[in-house]
N, C-alpha and C positions, 0 to 999 in steps of 0.2 A: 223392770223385766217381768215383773210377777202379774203388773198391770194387762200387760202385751198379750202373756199368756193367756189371762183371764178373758180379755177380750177373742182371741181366738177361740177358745174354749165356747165362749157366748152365739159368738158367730156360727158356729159346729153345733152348738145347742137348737137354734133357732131356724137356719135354713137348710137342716139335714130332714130328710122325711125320717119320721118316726119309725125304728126298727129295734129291733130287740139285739142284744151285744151276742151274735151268736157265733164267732171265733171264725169268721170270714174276712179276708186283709187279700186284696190282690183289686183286678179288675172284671168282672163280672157283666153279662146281659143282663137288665133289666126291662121290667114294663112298668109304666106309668097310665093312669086309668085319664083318658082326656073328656069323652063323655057318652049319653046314649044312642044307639043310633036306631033304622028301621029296620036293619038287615037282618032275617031271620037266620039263628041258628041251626043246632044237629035239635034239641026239641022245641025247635018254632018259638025260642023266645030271642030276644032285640039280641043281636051282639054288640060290645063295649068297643070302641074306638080310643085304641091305645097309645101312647107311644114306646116305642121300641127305643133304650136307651144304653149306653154304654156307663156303665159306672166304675167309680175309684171306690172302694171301701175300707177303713180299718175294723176289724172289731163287731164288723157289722153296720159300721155307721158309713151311711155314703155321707162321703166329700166330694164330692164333683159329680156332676152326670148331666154326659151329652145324648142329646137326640139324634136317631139316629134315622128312624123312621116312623111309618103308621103299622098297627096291625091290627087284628081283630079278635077279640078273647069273648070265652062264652063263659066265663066267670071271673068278670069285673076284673080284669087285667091283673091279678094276683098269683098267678101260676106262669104257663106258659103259653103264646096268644094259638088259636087256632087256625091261622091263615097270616101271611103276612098284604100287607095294603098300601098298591104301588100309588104314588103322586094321580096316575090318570086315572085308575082305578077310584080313587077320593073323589075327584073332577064329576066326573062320572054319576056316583052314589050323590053327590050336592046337585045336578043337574036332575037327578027323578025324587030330590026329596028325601032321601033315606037318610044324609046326614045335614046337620044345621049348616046355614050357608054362611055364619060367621068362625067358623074352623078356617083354617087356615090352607090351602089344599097343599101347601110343600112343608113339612116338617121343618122345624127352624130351630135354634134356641136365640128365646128371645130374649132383650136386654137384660133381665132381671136376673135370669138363670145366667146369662152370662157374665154378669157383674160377681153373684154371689159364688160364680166356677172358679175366676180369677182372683178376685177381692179374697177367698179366701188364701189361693196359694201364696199371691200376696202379703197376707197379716202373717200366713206363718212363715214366707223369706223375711219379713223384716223381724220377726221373732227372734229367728235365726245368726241374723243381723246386728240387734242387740247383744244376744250372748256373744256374737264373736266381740263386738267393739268392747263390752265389760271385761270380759275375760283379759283379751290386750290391755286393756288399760287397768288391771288388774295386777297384771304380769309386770308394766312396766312401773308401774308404782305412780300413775296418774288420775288413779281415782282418788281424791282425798276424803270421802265418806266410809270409804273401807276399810278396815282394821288392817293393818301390816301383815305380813307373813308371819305366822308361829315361829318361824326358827329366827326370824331376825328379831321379832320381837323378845322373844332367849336371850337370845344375845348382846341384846341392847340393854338387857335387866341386868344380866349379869357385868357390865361394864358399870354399870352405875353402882352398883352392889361395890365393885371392886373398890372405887372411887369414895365410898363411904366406908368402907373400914382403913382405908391410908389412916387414919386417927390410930385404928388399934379398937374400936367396938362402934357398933352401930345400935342407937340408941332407938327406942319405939318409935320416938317423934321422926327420926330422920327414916326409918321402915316406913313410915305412911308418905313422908315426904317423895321416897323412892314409887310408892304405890300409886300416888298421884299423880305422878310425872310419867309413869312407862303409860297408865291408861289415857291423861291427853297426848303425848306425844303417837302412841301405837293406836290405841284405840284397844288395847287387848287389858285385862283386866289380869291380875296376879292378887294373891290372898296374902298377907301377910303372913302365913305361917309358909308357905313359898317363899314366901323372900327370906327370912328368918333362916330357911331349912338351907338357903343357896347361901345368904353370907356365911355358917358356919362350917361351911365345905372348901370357903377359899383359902387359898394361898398364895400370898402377896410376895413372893420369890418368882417374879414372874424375868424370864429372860424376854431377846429381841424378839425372838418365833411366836412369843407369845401374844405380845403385842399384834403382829399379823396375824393370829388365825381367829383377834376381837371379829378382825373385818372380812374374814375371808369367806368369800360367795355370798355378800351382803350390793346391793347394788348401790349406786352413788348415796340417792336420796337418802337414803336406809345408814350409811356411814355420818351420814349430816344432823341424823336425827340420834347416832348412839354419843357423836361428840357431844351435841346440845344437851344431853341429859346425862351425861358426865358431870359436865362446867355448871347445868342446873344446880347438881345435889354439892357439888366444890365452892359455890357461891353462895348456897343458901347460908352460912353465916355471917354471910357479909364480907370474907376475906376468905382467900384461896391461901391452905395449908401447903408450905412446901412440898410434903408428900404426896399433895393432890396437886398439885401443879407438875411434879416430877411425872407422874403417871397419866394425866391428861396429855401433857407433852408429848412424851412414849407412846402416847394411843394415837395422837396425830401422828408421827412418822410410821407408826406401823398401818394403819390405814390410810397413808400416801396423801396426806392432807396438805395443801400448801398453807402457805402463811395468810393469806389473806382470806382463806377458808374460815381458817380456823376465827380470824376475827369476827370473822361475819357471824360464823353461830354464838361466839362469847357475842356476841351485841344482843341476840337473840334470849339468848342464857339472860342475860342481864333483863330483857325487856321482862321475859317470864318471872322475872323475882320482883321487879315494879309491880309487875300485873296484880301478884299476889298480894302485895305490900307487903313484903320479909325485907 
């Protein structure tokens, strides 16, 4: 996304005419200076053959600008033109000479401006584009380079917190073990004196309700991932304690877990503790 942006940003850099950021955002007449001609002005000097344009601006900076016509300015098309300069009138001024005969006698935009009018609204709809696809896939929990949500990642901590004091204390090693597991499984990092400061707040008198509100407003993937790092930290010695098999059990019925769920992430759990060699 950052890229996209960068790239529009570049684009708005490079084929905006150079203006100063002067707090103009709408759409605007413009003149554009095209070249010199023979026609004598208000003091007998050449007048500038312009184009007369319609622009888009934010900020000051045009983004877009259509041609609209020809006109005639007696100070190099920077202000406002002094006559406007019909198609036959042009024809005309090219037939005695007064203007070069490789101008073009109908106002046009041609490919370039019209590439760099669209091309840009373009880069910024697919801009736009990208934020909405991220953001959905944000939302549904399909990005897997993105860190989890803050509150399920909460919640997911404190389910494994729960799950290591079933012993009765929760030793440094298994604090870091907890620390490791919520930052690969969420991507969200927690400090040990966090984890510290949330087991010394629990209590393990937990009823049915409690069980369901581990899981509540957490979305599927998001329960898949607090059982796995339940049965993570209940396996890391090798053998699940009664107390933590009672309480992972309870955590699966209370987050609506079927059976074959639930094996799947102990298979996962298990793979995680090979990976480590514990």
């Amino acid at each position: 996304m950052q890229k996209i942006c960068l790239a529009v940003l570049i684009w708005v850099g490079l084929t905006a005419p150079a203006q100063a950021f002067i707090g103009d955002s709408g759409y605007f007449d413009g003149l554009e200076y095209v070249a010199e001609t023979r026609i004598p002005g208000p003091a007998e000097t050449p007048l500038s053959l312009c184009h007369t344009t319609y622009d888009f601006r934010v900020l000051g900076v045009t983004l877009s600008r259509r041609i609209t016509g020809y006109a005639l300015s007696s100070d190099g098309c920077t202000t406002v033109p002094d006559r406007l300069f019909t198609a036959e009138q042009m024809a005309t001024a090219q037939s005695l000479g007064l203007v070069a005969d490789d101008i073009p006698p109908l106002d046009a935009n041609d490919l370039q401006r019209s590439l760099r009018n669209y091309g840009l609204w373009a880069a910024i709809g697919l801009a736009l584009v990208a934020v909405m696809i991220r953001r959905v896939k944000s939302l549904l929990g399909f990005d897997p380079t993105a860190p989890m949500r803050k509150k399920a990642a909460t919640r997911i901590l404190s389910a494994m917190c729960h799950v290591g004091k079933c012993d009765g204390i929760v030793a440094s090693a298994e604090v870091a073990l907890i620390g490791d597991t919520i930052q690969r499984l969420t991507r969200r990092s927690f400090a040990a004196s966090e984890i510290m400061r949330l087991v010394d707040h629990i209590d393990m008198t937990l009823q049915p309700q409690d069980y369901i509100a581990f899981g509540k407003g957490l979305r599927d993937h998001e329960k898949d991932v607090m059982m796995r790092g339940v049965l993570s930290i209940a396996i890391a010695s090798g053998r699940i304690f009664p107390a933590e098999y009672e309480f992972a059990t309870n955590l699966a019925h209370g987050l609506g877990m079927p059976g074959e769920d639930f094996r799947r992430v102990l298979d996962l759990a298990i793979a995680d503790m090979n990976a480590r060699g514990t």
